[in-house]
N, C-alpha and C positions, 0 to 999 in steps of 0.2 A: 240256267233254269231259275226261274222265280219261285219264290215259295208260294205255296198255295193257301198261305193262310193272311194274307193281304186281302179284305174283305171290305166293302162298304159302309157294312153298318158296324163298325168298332169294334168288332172282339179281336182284330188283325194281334192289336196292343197284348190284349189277356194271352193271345195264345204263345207267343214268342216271349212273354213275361212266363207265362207257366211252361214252357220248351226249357229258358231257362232256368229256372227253379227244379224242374228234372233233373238235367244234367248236372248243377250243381251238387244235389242229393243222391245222384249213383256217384258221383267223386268221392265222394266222403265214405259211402258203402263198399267203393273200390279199395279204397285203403284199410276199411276195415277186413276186409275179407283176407284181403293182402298178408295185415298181421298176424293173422287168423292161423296162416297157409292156406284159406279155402283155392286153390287151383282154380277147381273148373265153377264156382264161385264166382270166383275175383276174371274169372275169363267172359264171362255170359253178362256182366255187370258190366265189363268192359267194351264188349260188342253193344249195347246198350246205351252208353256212355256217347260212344261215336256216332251212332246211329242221331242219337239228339243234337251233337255239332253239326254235322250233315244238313239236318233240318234245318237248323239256327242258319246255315251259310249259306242256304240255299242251292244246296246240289241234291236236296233229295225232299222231296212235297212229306206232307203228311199222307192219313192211310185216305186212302180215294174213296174209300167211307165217312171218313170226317165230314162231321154236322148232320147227318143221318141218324143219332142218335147210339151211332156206336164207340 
């Protein structure tokens, strides 16, 4: 699967800059929770986490709403 945010007019660039700028900032919020003990926290931050690699690798599009304004 190709990602869905490969586009013509040049945001392709911003949006896999900002995909990973997310995932780097729930890493960080992973471990914080981690420390924490938050559980289901550091669980819901990690489903999140992955969800953004996913994207970045190209086995899962963004939401089929994107560029809609949502």
């Amino acid at each position: 699967m190709v990602p869905n945010f490969l586009d013509g007019n040049g945001d392709g660039l911003r949006v896999r800059e900002n995909i990973a700028y997310v995932r780097q900032i729930l890493g960080e919020l992973r471990n914080v929770a981690q420390r924490e003990g938050a559980d289901m926290l550091c669980y819901l931050i990690e489903m999140a986490y992955l969800e953004a690699g996913d994207i970045q690798a190209g086995r899962r599009g963004l939401s089929v709403r994107h560029g809609q304004g949502d």
